[in-house]
C-alpha positions as CSV (number, residue, x, y, z in Angstrom):
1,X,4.9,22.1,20.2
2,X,3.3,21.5,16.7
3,X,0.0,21.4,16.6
4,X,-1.6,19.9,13.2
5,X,-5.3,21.3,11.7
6,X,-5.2,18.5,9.5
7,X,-4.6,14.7,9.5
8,X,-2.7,15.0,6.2
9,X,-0.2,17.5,7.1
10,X,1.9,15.2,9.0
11,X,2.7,14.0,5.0
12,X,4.4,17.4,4.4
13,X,8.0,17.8,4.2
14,X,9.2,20.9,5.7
15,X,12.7,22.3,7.3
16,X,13.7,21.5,10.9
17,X,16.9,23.4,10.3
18,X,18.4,26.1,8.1
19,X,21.5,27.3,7.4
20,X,22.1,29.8,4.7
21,X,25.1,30.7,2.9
22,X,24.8,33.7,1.1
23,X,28.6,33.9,0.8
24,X,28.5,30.5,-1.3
25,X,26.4,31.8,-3.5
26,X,22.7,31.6,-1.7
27,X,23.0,28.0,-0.9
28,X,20.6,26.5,1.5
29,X,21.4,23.5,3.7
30,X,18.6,22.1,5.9
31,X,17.4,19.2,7.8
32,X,13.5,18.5,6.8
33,X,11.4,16.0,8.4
34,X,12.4,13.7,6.3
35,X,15.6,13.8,6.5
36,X,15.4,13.4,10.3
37,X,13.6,10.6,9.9
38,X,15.5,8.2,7.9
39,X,18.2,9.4,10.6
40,X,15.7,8.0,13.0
41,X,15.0,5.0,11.0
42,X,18.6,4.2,10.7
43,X,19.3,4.8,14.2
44,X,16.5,2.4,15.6
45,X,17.9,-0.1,12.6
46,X,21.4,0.0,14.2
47,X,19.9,-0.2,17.9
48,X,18.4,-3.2,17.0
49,X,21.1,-4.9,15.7
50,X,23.3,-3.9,18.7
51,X,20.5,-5.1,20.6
52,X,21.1,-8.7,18.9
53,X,24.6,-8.5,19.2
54,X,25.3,-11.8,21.4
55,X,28.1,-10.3,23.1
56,X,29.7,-13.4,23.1
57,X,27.0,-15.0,24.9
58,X,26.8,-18.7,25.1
59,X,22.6,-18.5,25.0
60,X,21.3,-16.4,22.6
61,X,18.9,-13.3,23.9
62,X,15.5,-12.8,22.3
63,X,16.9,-10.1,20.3
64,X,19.6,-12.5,18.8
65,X,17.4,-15.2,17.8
66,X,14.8,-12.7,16.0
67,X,17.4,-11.2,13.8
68,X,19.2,-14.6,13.1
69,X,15.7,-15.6,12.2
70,X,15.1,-12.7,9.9
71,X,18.5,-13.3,8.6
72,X,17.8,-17.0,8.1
73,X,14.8,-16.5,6.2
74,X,16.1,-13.5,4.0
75,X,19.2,-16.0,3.4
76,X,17.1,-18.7,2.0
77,X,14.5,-16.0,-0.3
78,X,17.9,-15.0,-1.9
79,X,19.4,-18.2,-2.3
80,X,16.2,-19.3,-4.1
81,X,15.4,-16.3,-5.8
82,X,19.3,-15.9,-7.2
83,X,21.4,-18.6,-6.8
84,X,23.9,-19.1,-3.9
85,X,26.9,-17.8,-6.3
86,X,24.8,-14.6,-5.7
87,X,25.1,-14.4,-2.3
88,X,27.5,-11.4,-2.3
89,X,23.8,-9.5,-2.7
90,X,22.5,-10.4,0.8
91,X,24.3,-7.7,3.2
92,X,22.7,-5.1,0.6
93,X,19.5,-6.8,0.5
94,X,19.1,-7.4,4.3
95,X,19.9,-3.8,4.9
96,X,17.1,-2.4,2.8
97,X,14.7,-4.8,4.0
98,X,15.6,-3.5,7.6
99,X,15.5,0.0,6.2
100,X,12.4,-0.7,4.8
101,X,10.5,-2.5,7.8
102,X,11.5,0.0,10.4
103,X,10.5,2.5,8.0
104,X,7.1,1.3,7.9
105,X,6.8,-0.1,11.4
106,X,7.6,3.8,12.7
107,X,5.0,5.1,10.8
108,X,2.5,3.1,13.4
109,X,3.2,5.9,16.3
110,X,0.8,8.5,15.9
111,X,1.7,11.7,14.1
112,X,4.7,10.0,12.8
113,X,6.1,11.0,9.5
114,X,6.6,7.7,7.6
115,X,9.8,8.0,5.3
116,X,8.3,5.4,3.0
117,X,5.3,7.1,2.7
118,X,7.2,9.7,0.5
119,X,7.5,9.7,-2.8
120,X,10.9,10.8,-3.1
121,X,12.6,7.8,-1.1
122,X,10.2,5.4,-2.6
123,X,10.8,6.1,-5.8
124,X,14.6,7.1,-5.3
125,X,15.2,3.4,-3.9
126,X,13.1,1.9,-6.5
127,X,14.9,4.3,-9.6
128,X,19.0,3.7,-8.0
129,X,18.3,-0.1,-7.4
130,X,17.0,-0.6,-10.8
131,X,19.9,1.6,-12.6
132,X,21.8,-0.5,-10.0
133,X,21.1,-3.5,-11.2
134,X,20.7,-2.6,-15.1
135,X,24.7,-1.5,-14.9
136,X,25.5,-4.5,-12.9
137,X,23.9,-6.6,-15.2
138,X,25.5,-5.0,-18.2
139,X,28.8,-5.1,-17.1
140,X,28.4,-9.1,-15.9
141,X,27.0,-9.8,-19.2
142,X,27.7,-7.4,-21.4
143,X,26.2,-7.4,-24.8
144,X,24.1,-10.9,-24.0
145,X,22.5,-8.9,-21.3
146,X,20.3,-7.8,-24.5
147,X,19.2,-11.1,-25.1
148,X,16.5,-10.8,-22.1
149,X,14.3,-8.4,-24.7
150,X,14.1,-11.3,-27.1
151,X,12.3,-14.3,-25.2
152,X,13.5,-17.7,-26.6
153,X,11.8,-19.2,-30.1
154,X,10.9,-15.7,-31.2
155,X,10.3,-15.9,-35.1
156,X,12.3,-13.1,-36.9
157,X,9.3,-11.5,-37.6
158,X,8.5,-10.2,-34.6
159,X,11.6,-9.3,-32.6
160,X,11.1,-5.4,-33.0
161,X,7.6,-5.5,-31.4
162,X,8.6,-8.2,-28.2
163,X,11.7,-6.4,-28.1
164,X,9.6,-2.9,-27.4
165,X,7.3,-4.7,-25.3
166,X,9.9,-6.2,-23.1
167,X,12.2,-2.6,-23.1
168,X,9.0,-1.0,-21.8
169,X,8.1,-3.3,-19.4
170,X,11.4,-3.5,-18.0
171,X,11.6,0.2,-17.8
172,X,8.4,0.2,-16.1
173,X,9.5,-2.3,-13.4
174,X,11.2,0.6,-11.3
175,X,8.5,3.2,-11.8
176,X,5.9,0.0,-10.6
177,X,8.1,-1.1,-7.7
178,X,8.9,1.9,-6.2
179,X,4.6,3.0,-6.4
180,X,4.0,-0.7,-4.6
181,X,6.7,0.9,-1.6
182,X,4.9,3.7,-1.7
């Protein structure tokens, strides 16, 4: 039974399980608290959606009409946000927003350690999507993927400053997303 003196230390990341390997050269594997956690989080995630599965039902349960409705709605942000050629996005997309709200909805329970309350996943998420996306983006567009630094009617003149200021606030995009999961 763990018993917490302070509120905050249900933030701290510590080992549920060790195993050490001094034969491999000292190395450490464990599972922390946050590591059993996203396992939680992906676990309810998965539950949920067997939950929804139909089963071939004719009438759909509660459970089935919630996530088609989540699924709907997510369906028609993407669509908007990034064309229906860009669809091939939405099973990654769907899946992180799951990961995301289950993440956040388990840190309701009491003395809960809340994955997304950690710095490491929210920025990690934030940091991979963005190099993610950057790579994708270079290898769709290649070279004119550069164009996006120089907005359009620029004069000549000042293409090295909006360039900067455009690099650098793209660069800070990830850093700024993954601060508003956290």
């Amino acid at each position: 039974m763990t018993i917490f003196t302070s509120p905050l230390e249900q933030f701290e990341v510590s080992p549920f399980v060790s195993l050490n390997a001094p034969i491999l050269g000292g190395l450490n594997l464990s599972l922390t608290n946050l590591g059993f956690y996203t396992l939680v989080v992906l676990v309810l995630s998965i539950g949920v959606h067997v939950l929804g599965s139909n089963d071939r039902r004719l009438v759909p349960s509660r459970w089935s009409i919630g996530l088609e409705s989540s699924y709907a709605s997510l369906h028609g942000m993407v669509k908007e946000q990034i064309g229906s050629a860009n669809e091939v996005f939405l099973p990654f997309i769907y899946s992180l927003f799951f990961f995301i709200l289950l993440a956040n909805l388990s840190g309701n329970v009491p003395y809960n350690f809340t994955v997304a309350t950690s710095a490491v996943v929210s920025l990690g998420l934030s940091f991979t999507i963005f190099f993610g996306v950057t790579i994708l983006g270079l290898y769709r567009h290649g070279v004119h993927f550069f164009s996006y630094f120089v907005p359009a009617g620029t004069p000549f003149g000042m293409v090295p400053l909006l360039v900067l200021i455009e690099l650098i606030s793209y660069l800070a995009r990830a850093f700024s997303l993954g601060v508003r999961l956290l």
